[in-house]
N, CA, C and O atoms as a GROMACS GRO file, in nm:
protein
  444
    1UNK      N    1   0.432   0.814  -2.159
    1UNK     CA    2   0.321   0.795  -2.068
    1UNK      C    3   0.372   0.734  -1.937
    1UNK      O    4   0.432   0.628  -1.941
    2UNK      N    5   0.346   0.809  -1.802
    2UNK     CA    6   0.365   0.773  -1.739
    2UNK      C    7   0.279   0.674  -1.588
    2UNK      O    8   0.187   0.746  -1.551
    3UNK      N    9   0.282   0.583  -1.526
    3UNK     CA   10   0.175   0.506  -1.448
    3UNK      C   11   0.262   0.507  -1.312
    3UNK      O   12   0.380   0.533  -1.295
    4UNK      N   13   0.146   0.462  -1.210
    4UNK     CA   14   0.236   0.428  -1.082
    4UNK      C   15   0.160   0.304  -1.038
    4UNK      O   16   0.040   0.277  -1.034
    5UNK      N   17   0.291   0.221  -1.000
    5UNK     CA   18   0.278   0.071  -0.989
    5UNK      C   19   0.193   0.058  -0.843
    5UNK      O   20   0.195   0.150  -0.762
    6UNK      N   21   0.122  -0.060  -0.822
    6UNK     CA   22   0.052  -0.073  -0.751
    6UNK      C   23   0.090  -0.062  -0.601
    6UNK      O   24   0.197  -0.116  -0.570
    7UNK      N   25   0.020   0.000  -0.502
    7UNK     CA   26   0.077   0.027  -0.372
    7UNK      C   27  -0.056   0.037  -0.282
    7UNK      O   28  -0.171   0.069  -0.309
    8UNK      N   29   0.014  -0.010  -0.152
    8UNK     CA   30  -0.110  -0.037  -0.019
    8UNK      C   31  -0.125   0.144  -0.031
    8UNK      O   32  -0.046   0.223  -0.083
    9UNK      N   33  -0.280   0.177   0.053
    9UNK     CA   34  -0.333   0.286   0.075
    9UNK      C   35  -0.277   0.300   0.211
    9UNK      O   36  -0.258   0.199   0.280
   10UNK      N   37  -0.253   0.410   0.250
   10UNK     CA   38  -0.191   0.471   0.355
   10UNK      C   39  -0.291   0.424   0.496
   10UNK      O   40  -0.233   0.440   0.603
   11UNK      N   41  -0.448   0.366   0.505
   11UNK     CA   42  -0.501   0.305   0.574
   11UNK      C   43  -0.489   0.205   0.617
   11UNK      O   44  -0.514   0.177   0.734
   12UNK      N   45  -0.436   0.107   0.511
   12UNK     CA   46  -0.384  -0.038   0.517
   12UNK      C   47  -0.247  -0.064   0.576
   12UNK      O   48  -0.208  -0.181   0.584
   13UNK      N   49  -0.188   0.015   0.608
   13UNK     CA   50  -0.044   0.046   0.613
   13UNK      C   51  -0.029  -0.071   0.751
   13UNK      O   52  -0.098  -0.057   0.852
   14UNK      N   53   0.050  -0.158   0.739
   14UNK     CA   54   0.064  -0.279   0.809
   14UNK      C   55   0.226  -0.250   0.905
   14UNK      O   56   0.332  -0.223   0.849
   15UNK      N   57   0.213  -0.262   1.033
   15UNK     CA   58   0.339  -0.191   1.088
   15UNK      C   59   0.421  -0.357   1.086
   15UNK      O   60   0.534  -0.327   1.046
   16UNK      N   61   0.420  -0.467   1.102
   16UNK     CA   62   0.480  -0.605   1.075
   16UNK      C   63   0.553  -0.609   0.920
   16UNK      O   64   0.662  -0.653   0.884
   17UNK      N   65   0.433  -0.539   0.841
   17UNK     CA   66   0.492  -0.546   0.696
   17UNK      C   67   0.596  -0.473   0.694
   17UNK      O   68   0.698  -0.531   0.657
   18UNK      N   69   0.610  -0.334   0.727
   18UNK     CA   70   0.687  -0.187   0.720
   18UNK      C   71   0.823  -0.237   0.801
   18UNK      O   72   0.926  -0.174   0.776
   19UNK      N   73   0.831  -0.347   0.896
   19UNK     CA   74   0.934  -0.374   1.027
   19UNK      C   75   1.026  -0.457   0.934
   19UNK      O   76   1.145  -0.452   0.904
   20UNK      N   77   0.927  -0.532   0.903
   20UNK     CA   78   0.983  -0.680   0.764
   20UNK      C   79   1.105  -0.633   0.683
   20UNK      O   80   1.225  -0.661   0.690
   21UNK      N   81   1.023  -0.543   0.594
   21UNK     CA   82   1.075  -0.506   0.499
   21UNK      C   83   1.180  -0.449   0.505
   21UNK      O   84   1.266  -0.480   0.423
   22UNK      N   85   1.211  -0.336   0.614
   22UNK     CA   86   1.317  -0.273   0.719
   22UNK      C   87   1.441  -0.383   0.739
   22UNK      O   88   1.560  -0.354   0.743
   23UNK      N   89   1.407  -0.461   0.745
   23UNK     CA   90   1.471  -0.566   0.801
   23UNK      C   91   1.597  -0.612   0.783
   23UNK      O   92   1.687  -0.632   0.865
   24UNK      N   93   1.592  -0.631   0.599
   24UNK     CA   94   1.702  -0.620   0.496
   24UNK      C   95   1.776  -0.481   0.507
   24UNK      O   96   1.741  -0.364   0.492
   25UNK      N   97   1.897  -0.547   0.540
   25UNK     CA   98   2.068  -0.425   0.503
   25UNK      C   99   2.022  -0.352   0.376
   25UNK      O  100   1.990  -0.233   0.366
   26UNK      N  101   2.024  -0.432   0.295
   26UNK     CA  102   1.997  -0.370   0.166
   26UNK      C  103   1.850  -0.299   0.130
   26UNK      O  104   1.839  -0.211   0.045
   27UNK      N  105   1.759  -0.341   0.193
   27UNK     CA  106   1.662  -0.263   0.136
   27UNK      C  107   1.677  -0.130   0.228
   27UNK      O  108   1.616  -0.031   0.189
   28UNK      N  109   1.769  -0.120   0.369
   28UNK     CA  110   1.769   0.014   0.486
   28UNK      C  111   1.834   0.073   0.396
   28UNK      O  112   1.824   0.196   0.401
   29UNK      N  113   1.912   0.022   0.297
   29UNK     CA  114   2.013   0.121   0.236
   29UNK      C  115   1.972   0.227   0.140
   29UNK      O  116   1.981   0.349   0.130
   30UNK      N  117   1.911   0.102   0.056
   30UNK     CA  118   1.815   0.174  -0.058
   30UNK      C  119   1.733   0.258   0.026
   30UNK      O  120   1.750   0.376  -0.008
   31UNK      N  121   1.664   0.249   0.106
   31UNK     CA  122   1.568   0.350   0.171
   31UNK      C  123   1.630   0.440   0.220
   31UNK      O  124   1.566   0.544   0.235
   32UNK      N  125   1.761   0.439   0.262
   32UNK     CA  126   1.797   0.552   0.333
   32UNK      C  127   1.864   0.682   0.226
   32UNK      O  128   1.870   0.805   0.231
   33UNK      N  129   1.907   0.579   0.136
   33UNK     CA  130   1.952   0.656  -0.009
   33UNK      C  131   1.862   0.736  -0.062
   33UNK      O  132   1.896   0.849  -0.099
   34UNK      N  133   1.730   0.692  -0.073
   34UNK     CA  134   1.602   0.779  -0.135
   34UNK      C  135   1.547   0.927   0.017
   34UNK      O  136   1.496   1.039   0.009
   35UNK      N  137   1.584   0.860   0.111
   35UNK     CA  138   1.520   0.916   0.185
   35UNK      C  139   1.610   1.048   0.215
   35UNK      O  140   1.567   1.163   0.206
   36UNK      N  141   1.741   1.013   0.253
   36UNK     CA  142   1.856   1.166   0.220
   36UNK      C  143   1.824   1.240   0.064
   36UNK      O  144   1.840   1.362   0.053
   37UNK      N  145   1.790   1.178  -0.022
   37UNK     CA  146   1.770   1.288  -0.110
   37UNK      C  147   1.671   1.354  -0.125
   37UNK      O  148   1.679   1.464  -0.180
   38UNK      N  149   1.554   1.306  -0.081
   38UNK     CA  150   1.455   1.438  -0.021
   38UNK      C  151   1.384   1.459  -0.166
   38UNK      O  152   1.383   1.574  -0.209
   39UNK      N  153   1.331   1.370  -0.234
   39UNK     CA  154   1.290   1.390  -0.367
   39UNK      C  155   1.311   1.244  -0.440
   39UNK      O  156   1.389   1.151  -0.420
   40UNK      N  157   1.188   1.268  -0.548
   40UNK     CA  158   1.217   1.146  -0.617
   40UNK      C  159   1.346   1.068  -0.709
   40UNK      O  160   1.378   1.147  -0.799
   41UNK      N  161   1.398   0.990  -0.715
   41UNK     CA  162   1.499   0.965  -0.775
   41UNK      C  163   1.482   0.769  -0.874
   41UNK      O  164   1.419   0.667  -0.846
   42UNK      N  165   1.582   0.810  -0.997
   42UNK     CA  166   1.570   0.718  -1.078
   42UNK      C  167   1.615   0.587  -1.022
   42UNK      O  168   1.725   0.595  -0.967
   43UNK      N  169   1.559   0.463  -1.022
   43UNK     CA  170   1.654   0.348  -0.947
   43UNK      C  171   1.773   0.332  -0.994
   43UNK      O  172   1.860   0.321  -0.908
   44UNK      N  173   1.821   0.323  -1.150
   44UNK     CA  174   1.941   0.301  -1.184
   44UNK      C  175   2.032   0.374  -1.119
   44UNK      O  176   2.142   0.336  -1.078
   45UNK      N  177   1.980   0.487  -1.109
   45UNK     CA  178   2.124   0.607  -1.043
   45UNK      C  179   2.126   0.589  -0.905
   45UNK      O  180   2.233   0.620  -0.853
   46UNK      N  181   2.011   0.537  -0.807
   46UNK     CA  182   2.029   0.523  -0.693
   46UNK      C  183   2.120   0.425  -0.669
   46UNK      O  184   2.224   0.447  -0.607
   47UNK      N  185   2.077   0.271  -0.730
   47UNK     CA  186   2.193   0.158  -0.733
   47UNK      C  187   2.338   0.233  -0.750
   47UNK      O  188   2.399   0.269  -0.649
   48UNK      N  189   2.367   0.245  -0.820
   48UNK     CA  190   2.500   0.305  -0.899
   48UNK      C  191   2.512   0.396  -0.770
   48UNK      O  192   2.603   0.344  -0.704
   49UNK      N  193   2.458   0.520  -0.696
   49UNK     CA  194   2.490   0.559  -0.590
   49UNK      C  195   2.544   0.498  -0.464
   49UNK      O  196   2.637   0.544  -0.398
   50UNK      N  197   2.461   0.366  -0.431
   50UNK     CA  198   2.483   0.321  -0.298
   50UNK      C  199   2.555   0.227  -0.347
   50UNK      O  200   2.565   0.147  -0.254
   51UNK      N  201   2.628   0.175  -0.461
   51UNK     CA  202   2.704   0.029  -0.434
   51UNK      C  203   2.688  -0.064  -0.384
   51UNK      O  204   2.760  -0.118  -0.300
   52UNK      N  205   2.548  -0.114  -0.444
   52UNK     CA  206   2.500  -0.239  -0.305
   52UNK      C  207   2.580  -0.314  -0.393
   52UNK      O  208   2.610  -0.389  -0.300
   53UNK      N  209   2.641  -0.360  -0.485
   53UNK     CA  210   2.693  -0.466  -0.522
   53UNK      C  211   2.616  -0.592  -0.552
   53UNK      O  212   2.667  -0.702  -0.533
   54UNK      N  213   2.473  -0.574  -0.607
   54UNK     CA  214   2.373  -0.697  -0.595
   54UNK      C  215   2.333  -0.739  -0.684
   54UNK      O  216   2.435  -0.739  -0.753
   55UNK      N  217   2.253  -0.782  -0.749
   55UNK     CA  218   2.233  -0.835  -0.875
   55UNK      C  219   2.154  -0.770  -0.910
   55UNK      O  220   2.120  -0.695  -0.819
   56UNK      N  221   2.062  -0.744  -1.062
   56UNK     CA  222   1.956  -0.666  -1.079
   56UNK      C  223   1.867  -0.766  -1.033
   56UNK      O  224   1.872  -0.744  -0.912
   57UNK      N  225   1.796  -0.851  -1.046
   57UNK     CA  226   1.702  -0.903  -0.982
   57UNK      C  227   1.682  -0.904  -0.838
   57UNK      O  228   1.577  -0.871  -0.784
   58UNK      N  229   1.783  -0.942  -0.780
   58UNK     CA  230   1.811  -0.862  -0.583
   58UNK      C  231   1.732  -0.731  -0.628
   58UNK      O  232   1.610  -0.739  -0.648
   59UNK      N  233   1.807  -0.596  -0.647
   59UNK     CA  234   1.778  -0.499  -0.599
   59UNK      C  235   1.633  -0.482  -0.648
   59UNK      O  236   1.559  -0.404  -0.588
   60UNK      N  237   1.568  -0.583  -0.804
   60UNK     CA  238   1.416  -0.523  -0.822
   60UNK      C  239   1.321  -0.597  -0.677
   60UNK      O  240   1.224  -0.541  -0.626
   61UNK      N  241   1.364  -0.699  -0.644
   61UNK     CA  242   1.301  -0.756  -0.512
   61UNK      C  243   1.288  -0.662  -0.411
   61UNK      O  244   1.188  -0.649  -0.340
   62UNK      N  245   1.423  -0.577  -0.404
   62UNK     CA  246   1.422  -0.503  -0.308
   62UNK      C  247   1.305  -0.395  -0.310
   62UNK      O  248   1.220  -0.367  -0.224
   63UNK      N  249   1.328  -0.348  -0.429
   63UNK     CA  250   1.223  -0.241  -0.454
   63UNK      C  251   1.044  -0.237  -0.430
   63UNK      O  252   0.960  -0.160  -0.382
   64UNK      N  253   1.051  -0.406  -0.514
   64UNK     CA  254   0.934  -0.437  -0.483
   64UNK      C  255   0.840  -0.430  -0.344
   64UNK      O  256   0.725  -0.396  -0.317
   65UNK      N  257   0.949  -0.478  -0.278
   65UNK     CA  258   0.908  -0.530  -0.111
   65UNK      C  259   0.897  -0.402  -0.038
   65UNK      O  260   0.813  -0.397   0.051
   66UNK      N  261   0.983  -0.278  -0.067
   66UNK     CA  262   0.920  -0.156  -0.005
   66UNK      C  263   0.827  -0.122  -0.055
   66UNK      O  264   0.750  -0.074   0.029
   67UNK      N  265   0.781  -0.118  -0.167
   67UNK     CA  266   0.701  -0.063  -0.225
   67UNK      C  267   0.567  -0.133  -0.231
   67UNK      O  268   0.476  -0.067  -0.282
   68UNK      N  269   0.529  -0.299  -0.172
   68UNK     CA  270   0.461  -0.336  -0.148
   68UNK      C  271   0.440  -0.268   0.001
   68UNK      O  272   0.330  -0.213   0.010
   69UNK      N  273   0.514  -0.260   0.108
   69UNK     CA  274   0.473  -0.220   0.230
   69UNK      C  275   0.427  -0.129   0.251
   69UNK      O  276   0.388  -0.110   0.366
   70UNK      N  277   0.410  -0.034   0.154
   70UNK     CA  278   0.379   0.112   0.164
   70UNK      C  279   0.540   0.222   0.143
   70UNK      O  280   0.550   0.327   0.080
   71UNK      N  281   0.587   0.190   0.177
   71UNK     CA  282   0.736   0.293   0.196
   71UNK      C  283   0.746   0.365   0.079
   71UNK      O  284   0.747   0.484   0.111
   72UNK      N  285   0.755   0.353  -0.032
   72UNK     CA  286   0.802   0.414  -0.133
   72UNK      C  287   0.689   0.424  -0.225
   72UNK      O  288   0.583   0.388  -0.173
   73UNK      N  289   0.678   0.476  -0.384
   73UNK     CA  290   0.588   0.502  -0.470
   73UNK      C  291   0.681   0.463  -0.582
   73UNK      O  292   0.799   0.478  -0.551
   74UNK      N  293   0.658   0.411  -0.721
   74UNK     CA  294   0.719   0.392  -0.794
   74UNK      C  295   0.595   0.428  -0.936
   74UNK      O  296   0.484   0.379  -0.960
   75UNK      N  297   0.693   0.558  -1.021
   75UNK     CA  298   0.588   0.561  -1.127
   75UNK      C  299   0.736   0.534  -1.278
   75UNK      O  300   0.854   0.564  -1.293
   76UNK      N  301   0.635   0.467  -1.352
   76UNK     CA  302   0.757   0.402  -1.467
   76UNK      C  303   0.712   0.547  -1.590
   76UNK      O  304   0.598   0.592  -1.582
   77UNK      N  305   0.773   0.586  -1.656
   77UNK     CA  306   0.826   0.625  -1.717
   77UNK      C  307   0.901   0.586  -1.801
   77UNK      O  308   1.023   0.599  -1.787
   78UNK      N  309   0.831   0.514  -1.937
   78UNK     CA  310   0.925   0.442  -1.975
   78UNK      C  311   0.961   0.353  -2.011
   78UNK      O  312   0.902   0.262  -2.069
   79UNK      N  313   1.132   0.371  -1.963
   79UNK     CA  314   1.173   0.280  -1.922
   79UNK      C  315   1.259   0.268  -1.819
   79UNK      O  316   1.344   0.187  -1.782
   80UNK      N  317   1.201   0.407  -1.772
   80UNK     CA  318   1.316   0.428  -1.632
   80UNK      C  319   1.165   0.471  -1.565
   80UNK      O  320   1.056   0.512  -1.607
   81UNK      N  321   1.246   0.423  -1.394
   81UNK     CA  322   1.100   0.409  -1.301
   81UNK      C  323   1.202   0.473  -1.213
   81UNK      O  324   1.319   0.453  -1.180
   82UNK      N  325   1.061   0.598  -1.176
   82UNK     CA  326   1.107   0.693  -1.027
   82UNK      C  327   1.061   0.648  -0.919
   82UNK      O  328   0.954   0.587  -0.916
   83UNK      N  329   1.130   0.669  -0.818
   83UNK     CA  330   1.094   0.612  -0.684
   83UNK      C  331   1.095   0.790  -0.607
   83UNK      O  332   1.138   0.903  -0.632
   84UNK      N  333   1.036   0.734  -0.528
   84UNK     CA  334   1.013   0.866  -0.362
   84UNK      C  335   0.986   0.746  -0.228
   84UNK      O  336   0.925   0.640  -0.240
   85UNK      N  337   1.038   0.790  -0.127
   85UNK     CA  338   0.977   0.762  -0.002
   85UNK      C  339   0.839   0.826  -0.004
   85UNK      O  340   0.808   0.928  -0.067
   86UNK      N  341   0.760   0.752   0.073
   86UNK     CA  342   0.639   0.779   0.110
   86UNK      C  343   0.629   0.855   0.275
   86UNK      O  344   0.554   0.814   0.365
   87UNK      N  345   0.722   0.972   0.286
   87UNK     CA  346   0.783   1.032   0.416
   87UNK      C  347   0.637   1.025   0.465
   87UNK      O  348   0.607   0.949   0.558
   88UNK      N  349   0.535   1.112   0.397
   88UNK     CA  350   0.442   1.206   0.505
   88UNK      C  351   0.338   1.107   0.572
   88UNK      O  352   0.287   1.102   0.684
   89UNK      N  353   0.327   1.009   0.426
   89UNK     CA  354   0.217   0.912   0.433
   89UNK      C  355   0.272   0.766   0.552
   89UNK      O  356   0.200   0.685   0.611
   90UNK      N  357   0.390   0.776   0.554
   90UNK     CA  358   0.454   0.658   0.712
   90UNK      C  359   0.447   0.778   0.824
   90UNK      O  360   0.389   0.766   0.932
   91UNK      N  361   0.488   0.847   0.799
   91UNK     CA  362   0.523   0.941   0.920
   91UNK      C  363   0.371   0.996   0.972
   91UNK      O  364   0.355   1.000   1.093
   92UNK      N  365   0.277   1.031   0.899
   92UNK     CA  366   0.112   1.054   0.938
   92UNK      C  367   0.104   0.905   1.010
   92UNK      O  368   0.107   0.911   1.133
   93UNK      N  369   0.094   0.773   0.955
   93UNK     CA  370   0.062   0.652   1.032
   93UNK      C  371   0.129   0.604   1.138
   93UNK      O  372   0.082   0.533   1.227
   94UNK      N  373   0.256   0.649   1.125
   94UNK     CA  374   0.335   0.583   1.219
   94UNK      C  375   0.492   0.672   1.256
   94UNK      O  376   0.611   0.651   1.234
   95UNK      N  377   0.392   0.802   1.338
   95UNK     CA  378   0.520   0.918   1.376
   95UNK      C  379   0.654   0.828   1.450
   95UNK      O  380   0.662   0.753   1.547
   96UNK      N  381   0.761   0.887   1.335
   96UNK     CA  382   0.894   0.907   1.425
   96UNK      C  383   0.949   0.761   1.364
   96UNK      O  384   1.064   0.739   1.400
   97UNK      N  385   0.885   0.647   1.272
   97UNK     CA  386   0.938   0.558   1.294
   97UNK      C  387   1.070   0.550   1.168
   97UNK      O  388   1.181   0.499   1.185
   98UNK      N  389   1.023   0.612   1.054
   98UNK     CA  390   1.172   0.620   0.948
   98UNK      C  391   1.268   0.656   0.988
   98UNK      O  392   1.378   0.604   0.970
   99UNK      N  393   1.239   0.768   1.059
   99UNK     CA  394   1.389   0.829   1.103
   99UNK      C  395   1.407   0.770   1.244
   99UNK      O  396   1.510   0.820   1.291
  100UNK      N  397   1.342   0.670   1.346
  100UNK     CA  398   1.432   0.604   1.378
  100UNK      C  399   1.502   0.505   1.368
  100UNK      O  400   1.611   0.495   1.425
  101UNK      N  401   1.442   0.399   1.279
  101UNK     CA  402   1.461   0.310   1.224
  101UNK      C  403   1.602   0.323   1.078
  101UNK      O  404   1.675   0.229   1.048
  102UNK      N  405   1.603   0.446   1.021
  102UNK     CA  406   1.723   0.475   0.963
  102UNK      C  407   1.824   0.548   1.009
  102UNK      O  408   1.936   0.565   0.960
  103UNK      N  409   1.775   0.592   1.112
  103UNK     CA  410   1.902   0.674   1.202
  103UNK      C  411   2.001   0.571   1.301
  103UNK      O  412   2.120   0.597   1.321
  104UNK      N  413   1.931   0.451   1.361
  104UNK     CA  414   1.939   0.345   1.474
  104UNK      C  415   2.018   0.239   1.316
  104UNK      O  416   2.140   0.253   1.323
  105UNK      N  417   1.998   0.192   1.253
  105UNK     CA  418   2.040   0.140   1.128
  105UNK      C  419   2.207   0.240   1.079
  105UNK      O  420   2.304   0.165   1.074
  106UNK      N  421   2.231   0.351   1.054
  106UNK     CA  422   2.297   0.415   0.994
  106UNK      C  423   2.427   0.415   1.140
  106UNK      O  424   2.549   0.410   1.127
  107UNK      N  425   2.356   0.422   1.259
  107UNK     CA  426   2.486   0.426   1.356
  107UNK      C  427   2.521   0.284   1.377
  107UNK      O  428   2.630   0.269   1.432
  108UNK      N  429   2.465   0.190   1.350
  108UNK     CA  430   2.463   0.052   1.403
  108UNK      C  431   2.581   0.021   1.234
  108UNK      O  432   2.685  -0.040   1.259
  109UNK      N  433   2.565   0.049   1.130
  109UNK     CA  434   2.665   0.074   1.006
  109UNK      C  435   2.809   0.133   1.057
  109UNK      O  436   2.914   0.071   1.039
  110UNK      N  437   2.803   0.231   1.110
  110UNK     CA  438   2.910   0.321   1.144
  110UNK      C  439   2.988   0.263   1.224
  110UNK      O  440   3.104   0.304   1.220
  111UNK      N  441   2.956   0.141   1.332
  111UNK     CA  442   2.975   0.140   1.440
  111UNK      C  443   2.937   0.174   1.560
  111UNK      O  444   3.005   0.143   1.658
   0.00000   0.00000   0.00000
């Protein structure tokens, strides 16, 4: 049986909260990790993908805090919980800002 954990409505969508949350290295990472794959994905395998090197309690904070802002969706399964970006539903409220905010993040990484 599967549920999806509690999340703001795409009306409520708070642009201070969404900036916040952005804010954290680690949560741009995790977001940017879900967001290149273009589809939902399991958290364990995402961790294990990006090497944040963090603790499990870090990265469930992390999760939490996007997923309180609106950014992501999380349905458990389980005992494994899928995540998605919430592309259409930020990008309808607030055009252009993921992808600049992970693109401006990803070169500012690079150098």
């Amino acid at each position: 049986m599967s549920r999806t954990l509690p999340e703001p409505v795409v009306e409520s969508f708070d642009l201070t909260v969404i900036l916040s949350a952005l804010a954290d290295p680690g949560r741009r990472t995790i977001l940017r990790a879900m967001y290149e794959a273009e589809g939902p994905v399991d958290c364990a395998t995402l961790v294990e993908k990006a090497g944040l090197g963090l603790s499990n309690p870090t990265i469930s904070h992390h999760y939490r805090v996007l997923r309180e802002a609106g950014l992501t969706r999380t349905v458990t399964e389980g005992r494994r919980r899928i995540v998605h970006v919430r592309r259409e539903e930020v990008e309808g409220r607030f055009p252009g800002l993921l992808g600049a905010v992970l693109s401006a993040s990803e070169r500012d990484a690079h150098g």
